[in-house]
C-alpha positions as CSV (number, residue, x, y, z in Angstrom):
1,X,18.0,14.8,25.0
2,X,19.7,12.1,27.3
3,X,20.7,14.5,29.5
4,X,17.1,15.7,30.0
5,X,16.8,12.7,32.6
6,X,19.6,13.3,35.2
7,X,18.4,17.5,34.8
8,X,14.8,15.9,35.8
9,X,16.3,13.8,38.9
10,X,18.6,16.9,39.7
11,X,15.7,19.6,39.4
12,X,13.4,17.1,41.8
13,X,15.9,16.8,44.7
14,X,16.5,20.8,44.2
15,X,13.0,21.5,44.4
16,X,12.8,19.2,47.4
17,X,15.8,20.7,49.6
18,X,14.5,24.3,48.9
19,X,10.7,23.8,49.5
20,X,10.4,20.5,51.0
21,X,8.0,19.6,48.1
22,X,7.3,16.2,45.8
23,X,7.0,16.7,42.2
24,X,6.6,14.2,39.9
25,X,7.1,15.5,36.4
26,X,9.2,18.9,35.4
27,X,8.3,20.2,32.0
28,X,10.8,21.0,29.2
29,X,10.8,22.8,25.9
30,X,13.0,23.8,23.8
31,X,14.8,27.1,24.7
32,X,13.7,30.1,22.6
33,X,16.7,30.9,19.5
34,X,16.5,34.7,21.2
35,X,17.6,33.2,24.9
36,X,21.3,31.6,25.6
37,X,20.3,28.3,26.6
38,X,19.9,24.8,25.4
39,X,16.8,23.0,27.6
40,X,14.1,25.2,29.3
41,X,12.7,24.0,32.7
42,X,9.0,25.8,32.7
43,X,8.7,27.0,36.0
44,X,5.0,28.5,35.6
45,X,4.1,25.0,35.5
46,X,5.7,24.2,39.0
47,X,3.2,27.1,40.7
48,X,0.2,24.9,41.2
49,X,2.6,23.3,43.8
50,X,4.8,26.0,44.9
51,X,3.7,29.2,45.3
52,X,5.9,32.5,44.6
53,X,7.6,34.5,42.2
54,X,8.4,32.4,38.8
55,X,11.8,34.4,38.4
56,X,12.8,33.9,42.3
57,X,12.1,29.9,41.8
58,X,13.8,29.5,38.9
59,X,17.1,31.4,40.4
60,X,17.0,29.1,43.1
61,X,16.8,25.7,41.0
62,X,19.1,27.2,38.6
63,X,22.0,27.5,41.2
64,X,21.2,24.5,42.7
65,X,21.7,22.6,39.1
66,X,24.5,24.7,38.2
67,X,26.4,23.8,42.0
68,X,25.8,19.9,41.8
69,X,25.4,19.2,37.9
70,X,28.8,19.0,36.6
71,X,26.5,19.2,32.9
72,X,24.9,22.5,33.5
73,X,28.0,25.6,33.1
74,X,25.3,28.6,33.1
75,X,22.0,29.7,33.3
76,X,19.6,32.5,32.5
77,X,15.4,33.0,34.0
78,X,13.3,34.9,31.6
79,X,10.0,35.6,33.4
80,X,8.7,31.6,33.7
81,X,11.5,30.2,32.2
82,X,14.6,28.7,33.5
83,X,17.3,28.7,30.7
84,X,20.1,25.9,31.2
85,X,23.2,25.8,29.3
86,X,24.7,22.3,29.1
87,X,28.5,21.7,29.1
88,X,30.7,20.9,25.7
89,X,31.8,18.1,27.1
90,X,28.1,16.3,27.4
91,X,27.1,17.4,23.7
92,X,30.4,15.9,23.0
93,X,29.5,12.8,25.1
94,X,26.1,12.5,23.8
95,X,26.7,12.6,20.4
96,X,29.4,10.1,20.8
97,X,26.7,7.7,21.7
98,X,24.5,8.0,19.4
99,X,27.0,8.5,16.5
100,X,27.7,4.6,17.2
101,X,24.2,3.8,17.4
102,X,23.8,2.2,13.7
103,X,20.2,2.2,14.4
104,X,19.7,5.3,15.9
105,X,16.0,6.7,16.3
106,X,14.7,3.1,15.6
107,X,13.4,0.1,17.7
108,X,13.7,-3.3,17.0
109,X,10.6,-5.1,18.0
110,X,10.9,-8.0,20.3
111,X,9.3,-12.0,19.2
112,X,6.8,-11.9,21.6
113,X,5.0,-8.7,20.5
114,X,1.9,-8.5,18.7
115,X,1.7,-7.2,15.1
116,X,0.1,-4.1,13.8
117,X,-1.5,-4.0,10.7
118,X,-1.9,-1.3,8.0
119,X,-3.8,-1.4,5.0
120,X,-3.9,0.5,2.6
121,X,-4.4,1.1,-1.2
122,X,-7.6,-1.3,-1.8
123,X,-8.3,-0.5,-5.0
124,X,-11.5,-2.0,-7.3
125,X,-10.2,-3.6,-10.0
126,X,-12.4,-1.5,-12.7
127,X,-9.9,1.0,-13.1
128,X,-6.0,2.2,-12.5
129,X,-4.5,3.6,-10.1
130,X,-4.7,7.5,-9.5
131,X,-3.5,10.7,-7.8
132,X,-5.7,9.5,-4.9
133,X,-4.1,6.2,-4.4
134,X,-0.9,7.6,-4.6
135,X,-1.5,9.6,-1.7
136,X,-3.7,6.4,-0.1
137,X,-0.2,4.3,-0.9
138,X,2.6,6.4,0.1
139,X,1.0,7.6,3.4
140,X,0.0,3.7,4.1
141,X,3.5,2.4,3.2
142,X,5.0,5.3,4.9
143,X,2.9,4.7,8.5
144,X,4.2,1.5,8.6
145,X,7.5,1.6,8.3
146,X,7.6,4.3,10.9
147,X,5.2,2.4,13.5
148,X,8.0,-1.0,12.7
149,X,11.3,1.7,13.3
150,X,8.9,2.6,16.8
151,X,9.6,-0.7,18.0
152,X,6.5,-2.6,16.9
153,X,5.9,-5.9,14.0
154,X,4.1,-4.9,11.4
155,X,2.1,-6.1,8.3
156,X,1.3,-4.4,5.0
157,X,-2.0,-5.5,3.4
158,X,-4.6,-4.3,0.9
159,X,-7.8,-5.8,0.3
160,X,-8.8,-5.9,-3.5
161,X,-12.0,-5.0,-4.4
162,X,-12.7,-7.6,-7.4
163,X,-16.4,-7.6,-7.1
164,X,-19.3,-5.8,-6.8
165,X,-21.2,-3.9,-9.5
166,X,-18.8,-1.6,-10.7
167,X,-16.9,-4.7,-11.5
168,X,-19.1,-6.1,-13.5
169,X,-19.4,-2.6,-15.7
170,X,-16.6,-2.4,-17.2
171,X,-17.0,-6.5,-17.6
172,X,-20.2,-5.4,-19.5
173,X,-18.7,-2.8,-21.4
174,X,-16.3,-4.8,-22.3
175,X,-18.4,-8.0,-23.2
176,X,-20.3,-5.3,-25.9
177,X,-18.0,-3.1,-27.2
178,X,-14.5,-4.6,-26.7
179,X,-14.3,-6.7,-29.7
180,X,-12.3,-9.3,-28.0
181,X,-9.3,-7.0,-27.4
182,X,-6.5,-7.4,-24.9
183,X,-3.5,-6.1,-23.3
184,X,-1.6,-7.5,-25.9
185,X,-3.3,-6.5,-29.0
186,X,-3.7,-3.2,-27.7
187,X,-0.2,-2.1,-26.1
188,X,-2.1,-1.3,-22.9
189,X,-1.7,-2.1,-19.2
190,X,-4.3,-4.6,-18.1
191,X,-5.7,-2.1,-15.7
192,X,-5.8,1.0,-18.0
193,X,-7.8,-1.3,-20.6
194,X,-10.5,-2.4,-18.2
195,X,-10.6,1.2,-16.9
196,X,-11.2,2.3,-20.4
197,X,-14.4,0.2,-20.0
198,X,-15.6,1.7,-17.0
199,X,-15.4,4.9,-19.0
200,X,-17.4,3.6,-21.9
201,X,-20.0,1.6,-19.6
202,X,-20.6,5.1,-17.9
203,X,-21.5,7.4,-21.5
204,X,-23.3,4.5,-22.5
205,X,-25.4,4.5,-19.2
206,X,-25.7,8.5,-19.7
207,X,-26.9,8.2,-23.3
208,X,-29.7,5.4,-22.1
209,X,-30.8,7.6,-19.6
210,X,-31.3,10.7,-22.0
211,X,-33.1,8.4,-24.2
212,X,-35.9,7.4,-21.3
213,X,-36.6,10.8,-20.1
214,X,-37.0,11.7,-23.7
215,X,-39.4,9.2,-23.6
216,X,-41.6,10.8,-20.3
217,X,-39.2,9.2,-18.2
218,X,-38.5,11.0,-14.7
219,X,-34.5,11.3,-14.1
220,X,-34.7,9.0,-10.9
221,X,-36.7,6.5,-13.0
222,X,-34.8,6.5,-15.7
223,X,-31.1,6.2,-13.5
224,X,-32.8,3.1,-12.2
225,X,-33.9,1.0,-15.6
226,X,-31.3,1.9,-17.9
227,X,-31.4,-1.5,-19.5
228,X,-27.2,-1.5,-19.4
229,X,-27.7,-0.9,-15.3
230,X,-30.2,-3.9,-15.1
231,X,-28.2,-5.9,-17.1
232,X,-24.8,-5.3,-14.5
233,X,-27.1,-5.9,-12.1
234,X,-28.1,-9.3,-13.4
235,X,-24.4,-10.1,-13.8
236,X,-24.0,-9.4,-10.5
237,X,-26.2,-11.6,-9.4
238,X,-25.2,-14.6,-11.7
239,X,-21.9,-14.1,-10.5
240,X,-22.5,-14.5,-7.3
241,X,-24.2,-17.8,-7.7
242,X,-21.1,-19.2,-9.7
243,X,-22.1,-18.6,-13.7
244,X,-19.5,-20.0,-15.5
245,X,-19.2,-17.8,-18.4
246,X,-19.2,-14.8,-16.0
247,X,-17.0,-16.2,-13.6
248,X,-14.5,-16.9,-16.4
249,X,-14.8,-13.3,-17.7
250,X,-14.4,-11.8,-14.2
251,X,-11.0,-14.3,-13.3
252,X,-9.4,-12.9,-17.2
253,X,-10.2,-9.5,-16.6
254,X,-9.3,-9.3,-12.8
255,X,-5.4,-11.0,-14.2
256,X,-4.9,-8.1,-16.4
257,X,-6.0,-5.3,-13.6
258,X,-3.1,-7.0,-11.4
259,X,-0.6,-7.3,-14.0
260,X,-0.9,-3.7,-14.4
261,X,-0.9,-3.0,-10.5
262,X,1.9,-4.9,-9.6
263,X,4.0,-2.5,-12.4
264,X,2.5,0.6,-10.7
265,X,3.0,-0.7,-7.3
266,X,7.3,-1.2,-8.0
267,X,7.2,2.1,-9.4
268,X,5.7,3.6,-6.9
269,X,8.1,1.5,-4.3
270,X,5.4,0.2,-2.1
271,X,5.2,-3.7,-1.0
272,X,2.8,-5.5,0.6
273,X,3.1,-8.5,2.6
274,X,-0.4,-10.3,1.9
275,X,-3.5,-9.6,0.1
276,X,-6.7,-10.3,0.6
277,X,-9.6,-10.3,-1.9
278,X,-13.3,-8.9,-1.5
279,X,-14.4,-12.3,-3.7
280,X,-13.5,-14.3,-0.8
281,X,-14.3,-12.0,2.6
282,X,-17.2,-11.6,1.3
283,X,-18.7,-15.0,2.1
284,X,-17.4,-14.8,5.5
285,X,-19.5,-11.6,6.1
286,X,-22.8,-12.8,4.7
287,X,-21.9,-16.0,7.3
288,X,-21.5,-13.5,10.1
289,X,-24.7,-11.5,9.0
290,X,-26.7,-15.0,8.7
291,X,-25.7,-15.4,12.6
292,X,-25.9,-12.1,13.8
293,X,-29.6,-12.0,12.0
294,X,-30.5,-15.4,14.5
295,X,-28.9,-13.0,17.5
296,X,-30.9,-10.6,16.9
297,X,-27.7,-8.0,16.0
298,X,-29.6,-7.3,12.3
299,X,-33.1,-7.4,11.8
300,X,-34.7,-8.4,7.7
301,X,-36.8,-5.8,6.3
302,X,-40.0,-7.1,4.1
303,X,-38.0,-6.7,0.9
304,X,-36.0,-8.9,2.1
305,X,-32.5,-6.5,2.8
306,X,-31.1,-7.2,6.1
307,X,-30.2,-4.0,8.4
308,X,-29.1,-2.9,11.7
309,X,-30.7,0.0,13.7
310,X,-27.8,1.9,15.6
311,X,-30.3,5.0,15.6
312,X,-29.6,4.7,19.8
313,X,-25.9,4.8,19.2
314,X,-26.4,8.0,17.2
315,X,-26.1,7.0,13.9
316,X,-28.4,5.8,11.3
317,X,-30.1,2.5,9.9
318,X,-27.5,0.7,7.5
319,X,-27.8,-1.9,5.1
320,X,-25.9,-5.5,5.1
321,X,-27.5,-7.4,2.8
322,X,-29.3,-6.5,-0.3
323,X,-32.7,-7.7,-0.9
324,X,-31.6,-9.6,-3.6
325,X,-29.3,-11.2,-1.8
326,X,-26.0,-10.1,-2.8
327,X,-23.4,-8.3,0.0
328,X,-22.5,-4.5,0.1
329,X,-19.0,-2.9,0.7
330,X,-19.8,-3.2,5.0
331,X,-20.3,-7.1,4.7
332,X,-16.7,-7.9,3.0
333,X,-15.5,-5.2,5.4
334,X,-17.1,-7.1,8.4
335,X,-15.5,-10.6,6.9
336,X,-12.2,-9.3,6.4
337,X,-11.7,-7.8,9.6
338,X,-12.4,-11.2,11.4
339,X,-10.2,-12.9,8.6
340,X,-7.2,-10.8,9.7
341,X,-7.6,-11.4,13.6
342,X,-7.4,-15.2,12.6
343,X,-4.8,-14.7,10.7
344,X,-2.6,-12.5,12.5
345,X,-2.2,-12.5,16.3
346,X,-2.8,-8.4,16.2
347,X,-2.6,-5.3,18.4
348,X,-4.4,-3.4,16.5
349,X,-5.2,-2.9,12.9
350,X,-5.4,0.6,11.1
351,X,-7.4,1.6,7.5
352,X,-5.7,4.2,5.6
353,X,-9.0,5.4,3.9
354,X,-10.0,9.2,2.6
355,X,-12.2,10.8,5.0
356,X,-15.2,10.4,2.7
357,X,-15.5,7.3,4.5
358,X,-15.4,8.4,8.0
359,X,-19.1,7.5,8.5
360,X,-18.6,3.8,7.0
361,X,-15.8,3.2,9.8
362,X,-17.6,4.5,12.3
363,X,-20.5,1.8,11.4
364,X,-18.2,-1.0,11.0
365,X,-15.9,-0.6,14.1
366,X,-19.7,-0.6,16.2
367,X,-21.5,-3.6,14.4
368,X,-18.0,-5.7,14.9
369,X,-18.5,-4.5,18.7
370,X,-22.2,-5.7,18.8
371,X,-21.4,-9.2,16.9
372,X,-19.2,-9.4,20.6
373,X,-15.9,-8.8,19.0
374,X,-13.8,-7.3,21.8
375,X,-11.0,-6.3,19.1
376,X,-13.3,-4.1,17.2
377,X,-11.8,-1.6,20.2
378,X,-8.4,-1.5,18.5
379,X,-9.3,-0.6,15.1
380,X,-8.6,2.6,13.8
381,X,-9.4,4.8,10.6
382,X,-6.3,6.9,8.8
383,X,-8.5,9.2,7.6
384,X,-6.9,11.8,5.2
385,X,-8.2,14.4,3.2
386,X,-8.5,14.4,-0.4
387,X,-6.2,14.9,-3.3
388,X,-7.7,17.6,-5.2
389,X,-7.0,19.6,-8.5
390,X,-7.1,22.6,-9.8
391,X,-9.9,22.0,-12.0
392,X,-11.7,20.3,-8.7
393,X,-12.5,17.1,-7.8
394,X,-10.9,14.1,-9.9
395,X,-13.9,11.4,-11.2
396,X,-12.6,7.9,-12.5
397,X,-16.1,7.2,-13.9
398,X,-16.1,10.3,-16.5
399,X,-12.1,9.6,-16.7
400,X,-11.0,13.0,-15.7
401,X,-8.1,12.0,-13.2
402,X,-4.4,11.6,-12.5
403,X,-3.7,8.3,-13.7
404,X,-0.6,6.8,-11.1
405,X,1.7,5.7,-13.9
406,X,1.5,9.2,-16.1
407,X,2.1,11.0,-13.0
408,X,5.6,9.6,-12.4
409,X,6.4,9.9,-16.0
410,X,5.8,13.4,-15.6
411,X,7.8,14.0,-12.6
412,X,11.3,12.0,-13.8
413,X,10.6,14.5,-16.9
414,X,10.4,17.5,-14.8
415,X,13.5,16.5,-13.2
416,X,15.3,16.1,-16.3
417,X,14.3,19.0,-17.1
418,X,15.1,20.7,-14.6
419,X,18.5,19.3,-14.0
420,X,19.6,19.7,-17.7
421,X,18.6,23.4,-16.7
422,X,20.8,23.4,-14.1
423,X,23.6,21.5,-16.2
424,X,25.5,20.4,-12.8
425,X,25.3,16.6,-14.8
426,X,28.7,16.7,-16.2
427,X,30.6,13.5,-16.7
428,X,27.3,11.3,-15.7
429,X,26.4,8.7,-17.8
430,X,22.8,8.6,-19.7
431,X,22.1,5.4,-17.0
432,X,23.2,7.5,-14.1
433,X,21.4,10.5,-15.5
434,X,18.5,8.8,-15.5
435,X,18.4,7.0,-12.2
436,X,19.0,10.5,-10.7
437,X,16.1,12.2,-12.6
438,X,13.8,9.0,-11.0
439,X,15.0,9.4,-7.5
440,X,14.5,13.9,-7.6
441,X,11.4,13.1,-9.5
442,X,9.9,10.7,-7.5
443,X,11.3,12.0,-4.0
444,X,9.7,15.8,-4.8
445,X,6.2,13.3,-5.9
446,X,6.7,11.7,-2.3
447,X,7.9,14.4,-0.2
448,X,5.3,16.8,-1.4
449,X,2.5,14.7,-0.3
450,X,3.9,13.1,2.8
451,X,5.1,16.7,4.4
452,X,1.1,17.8,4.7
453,X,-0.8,16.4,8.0
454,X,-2.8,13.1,6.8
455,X,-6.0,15.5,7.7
456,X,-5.6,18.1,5.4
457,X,-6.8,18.1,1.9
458,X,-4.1,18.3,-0.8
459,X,-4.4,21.1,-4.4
460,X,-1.9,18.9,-6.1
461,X,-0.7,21.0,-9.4
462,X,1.7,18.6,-11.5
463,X,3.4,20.8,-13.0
464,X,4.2,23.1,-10.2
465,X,5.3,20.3,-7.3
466,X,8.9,20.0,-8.3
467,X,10.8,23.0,-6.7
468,X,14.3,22.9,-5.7
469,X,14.3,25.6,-2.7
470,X,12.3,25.3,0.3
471,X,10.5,22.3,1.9
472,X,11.1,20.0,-0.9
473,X,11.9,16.9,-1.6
474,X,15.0,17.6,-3.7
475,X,16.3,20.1,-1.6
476,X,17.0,17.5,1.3
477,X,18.6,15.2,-1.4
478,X,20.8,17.9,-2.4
479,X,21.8,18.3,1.3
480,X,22.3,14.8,1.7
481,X,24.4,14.4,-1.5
482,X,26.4,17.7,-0.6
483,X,27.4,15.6,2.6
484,X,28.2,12.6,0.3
485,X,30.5,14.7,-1.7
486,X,32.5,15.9,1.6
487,X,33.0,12.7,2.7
488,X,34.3,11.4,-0.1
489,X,36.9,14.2,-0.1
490,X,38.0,12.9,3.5
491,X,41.6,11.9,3.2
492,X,42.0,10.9,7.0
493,X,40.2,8.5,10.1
494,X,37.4,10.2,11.3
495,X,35.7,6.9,13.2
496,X,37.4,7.9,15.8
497,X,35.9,8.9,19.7
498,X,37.0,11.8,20.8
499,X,37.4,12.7,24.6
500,X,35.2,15.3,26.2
501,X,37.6,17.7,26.2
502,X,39.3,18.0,23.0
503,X,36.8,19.9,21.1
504,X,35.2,23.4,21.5
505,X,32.0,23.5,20.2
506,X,30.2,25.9,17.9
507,X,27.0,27.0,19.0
508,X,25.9,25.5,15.3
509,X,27.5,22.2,16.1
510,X,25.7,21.9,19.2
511,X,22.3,23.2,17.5
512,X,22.1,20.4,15.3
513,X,23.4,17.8,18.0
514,X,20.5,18.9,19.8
515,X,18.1,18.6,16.2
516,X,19.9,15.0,16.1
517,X,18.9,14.0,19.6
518,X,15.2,14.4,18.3
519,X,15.3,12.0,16.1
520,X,13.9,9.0,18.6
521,X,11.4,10.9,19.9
522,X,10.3,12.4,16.3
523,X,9.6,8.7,15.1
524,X,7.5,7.7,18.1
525,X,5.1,10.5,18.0
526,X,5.0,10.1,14.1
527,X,4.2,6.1,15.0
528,X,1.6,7.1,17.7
529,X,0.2,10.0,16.0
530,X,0.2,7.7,12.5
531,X,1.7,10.8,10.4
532,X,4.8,10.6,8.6
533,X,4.6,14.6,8.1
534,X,6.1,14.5,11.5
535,X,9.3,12.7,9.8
536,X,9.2,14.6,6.9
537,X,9.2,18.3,8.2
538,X,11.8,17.5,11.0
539,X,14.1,16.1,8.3
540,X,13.4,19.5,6.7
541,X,14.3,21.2,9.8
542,X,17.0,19.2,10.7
543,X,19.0,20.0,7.1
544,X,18.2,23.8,7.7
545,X,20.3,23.3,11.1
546,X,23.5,21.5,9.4
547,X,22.9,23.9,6.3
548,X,23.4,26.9,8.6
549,X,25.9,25.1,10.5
550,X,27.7,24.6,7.0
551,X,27.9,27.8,6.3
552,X,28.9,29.2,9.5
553,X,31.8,27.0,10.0
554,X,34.4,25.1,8.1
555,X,34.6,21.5,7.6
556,X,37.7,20.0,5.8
557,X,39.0,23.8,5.9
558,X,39.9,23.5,9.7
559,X,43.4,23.5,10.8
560,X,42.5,22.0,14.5
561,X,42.6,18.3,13.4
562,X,40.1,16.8,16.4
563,X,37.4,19.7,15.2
564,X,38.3,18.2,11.9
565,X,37.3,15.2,13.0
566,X,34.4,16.2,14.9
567,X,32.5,18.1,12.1
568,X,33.0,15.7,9.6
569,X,31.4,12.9,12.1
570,X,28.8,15.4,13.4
571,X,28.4,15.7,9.1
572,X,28.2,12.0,8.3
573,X,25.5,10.9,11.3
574,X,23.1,14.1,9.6
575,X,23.2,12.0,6.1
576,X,22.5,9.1,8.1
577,X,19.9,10.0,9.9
578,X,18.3,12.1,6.4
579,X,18.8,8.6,4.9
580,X,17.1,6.9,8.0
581,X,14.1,9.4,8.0
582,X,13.4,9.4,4.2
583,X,13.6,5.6,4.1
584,X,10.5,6.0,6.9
585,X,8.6,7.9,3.5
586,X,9.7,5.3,1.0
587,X,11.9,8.0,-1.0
588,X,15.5,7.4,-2.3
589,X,18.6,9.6,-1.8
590,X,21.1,10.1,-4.4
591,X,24.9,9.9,-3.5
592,X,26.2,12.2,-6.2
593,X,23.5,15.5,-7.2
């Protein structure tokens, strides 16, 4: 609250006229819903420095605040606990400020600072998008925004895995069995059609497999000369030195996987502001390996691999360079991270990555502070848990996932659904029917996986996500469009400022002033904590206040014209600040519902 700061100043002189003592901080909390009150002063934490009883000390700085803070009208001590009730008059005051505040809770970041950067999404191009990277894209895209509204410059970036060996599998499988079809002969996206490939490369490996332990094969034998598995690996290999034919099937088949991300991607409603591409970074890595190998940093084992030993640093031995000479996923790692810091004049750059790559961060943040990069101490892994389903774990090799794009088909039908159940869609047209089935759809999709700590693992069940009560998506559009549909009602001026003393508050109103005056604070710790649950649950909480409020009270119904006034304003700054917080998670509000 704003008025926290001159109760901090006040509480410090009071505790210095009674006890002749220094303190530097006083804590606050929120005052319990069971206690009359609107800020708490914790007085048990004051006892390291004065010593007494807790309800005697807080008396005495309760009187003292009450006697020289015109703000503070009453207070109450409960055990530890010193209760303060703040006057009408600075609620009214308070929210008169940050009713005008067009960007209120945000931060606009000054020329001078440096950028952060977020990636996310990296996906191989060997397959399409899934329930995974949904959750990979949205909590990305969602970290940024907030970490820009905290105050900061920020950059969106993926880095497009376009090579490697999985690449060239579906290339192979492809190059056998495809029979020279395409996107356009088949009807497909370009990305669905190559991961179709992957598919096929994968039963084809299995069946080769089968065949040489039929043979006397052993299993580990036989996963390792697959003839198909050499053959990618000799692709590999050829592409790295710059085969022509290969090359030229890699650049067709890459061009159809982006076609088909870039349509996922505006669906989805996430941006990015540049991209960079494993085909190049990975040169700079094996550049930096090369000199790191003459500093000593990696060592070349007989076969010819290049390692480093960070056994002292309490991890393991890990591989840079295969023996054959082609990179691994921590060389284009190592070159893309030094590409960005030339790029971009950075803070700090952050990797939204599932936590079954915790240990790979942990390898690449130390060998980018042994090749003497002092940066590698502002690099930082979003790790998240992973998107499960009820069947277990989603597999893109044996196909059995989520697939992005027939996920948000599913959810705008579910709305539909769901809405033509309700029938509340009379007098809509078909267009604005179906708009509104894409924002519910997509905003319960959104909300449902951005309301969970990035930590936690996710049981995602399609078919059971959309729910119109409770912590959902859809019900804080329905709040918002509920305000929407009061305002529009509104047949008088209501931007006007009201003096302190022409309103009596509600103990509602002033509950969700108080929710309101949050808001700031909310989107700082999201930004520093890098979790836009923190947005997403005190939106939730923050509609439960003005629902309550709602009913409790009336609006338009009330016959003193300043309250009129004042609840309609205290209505409209809610839907702004619901439209301000779900703009931090990338989801739309509707104005009609």
């Amino acid at each position: 609250m704003n008025i926290q700061n001159t109760i901090e100043t006040a509480a410090k002189k009071a505790i210095k006229s009674i006890y002749d003592v220094a303190i530097d901080t006083i804590e606050f909390q929120a005052t319990r819903k069971d206690f009359e009150g609107d800020t708490t002063i914790v007085i048990f934490a004051l006892l390291r420095t004065i010593k007494g009883n807790p309800v005697e000390i807080g008396t005495k700085i309760g009187e003292y605040l009450k006697e020289n803070l015109d703000e503070i009208t009453d207070f109450n001590v409960v055990k530890g606990f010193l209760n303060l009730v703040i006057s009408n008059a600075t609620f009214i005051s308070d929210f008169n400020t940050l009713y005008t505040d067009a960007d209120f809770g945000t931060v606009k970041s000054t020329p001078n600072n440096k950028a952060v950067m977020v990636e996310y999404s990296s996906p191989n191009t060997n397959k399409p998008l899934h329930l995974g990277h949904v959750r990979n894209n949205l909590l990305g895209y969602s970290v940024a925004e907030i970490i820009e509204a905290s105050g900061k410059k920020v950059y969106k970036t993926q880095i497009i895995n376009d090579r490697g060996i999985h690449i060239c599998k579906s290339m192979l499988a492809w190059e056998r069995f495809g029979n020279g079809e395409t996107p356009e002969s088949t009807g497909l996206k370009g990305d669905k059609l190559v991961g179709n490939y992957y598919v096929k490369f994968d039963q084809e490996y299995k069946k080769e497999i089968a065949t040489l332990i039929a043979e006397g094969k052993t299993e580990e034998v036989a996963k390792k000369e697959a003839p198909i598995l050499l053959e990618a690996q000799e692709m590999l290999i050829k592409w790295e030195a710059g085969d022509e034919k290969v090359v030229t099937l890699w650049k067709k088949m890459n061009q159809w996987v982006y076609g088909g991300f870039d349509v996922t991607y505006k669906n989805l409603g996430v941006t990015f502001d540049k991209n960079y591409y494993e085909s190049n970074t990975y040169l700079l890595g094996k550049d930096v390996v090369a000199d790191g190998l003459k500093k000593g940093v990696f060592y070349r084992k007989d076969d010819g691999s290049v390692w480093i030993d960070l056994t002292d640093d309490g991890l393991d031995e890990k591989i840079v360079l295969r023996s054959d000479g082609t990179a691994v996923y921590m060389t284009q790692d190592i070159g893309t991270a030094i590409e960005r810091y030339k790029d971009y004049d950075l803070e700090s750059l952050i990797y939204t990555v599932g936590n079954e790559q915790d240990y790979h961060f942990k390898v690449l943040f130390l060998i980018l502070k042994k090749l003497g990069f002092d940066w590698s101490d502002n690099l930082s892994h979003l790790s998240y848990g992973m998107v499960e389903l009820p069947s277990g774990k989603m597999k893109s090799r044996e196909g059995t996932v989520v697939d992005a794009d027939e996920l948000m088909v599913e959810m705008v039908n579910t709305a539909r659904e769901i809405s033509e159940e309700l029938g509340k869609l009379e007098g809509y047209s078909t267009e604005e029917k179906e708009k509104l089935y894409r924002i519910i759809g997509l905003g319960a999709l959104k909300y449902f996986i951005l309301k969970i700590d990035p930590k936690k693992q996710i049981l995602f069940d399609p078919k059971e996500s959309i729910d119109f009560n409770g912590n959902t998506g859809p019900f804080i559009q329905y709040t918002y469009a509920r305000i929407q549909s009061i305002l529009r009602k509104v047949d008088f001026d209501f931007d006007v400022i009201l003096s302190k003393a022409e309103v009596s508050l509600h103990p509602k109103e002033k509950e969700v002033i108080k929710t309101l005056q949050q808001y700031p604070e909310v989107i700082q710790n999201a930004a520093k904590n890098h979790s836009p649950a923190l947005i997403a649950n005190y939106t939730y909480e923050l509609v439960k206040t003005y629902n309550s409020f709602y009913q409790s009270v009336p609006i338009l119904g009330c016959e003193n014209m300043d309250e009129k006034i004042f609840r309609t304003r205290l209505s409209k700054k809610v839907s702004d600040t619901i439209k301000s917080a779900f703009n931090l998670l990338g989801i739309d509000v509707p104005e009609r519902m």
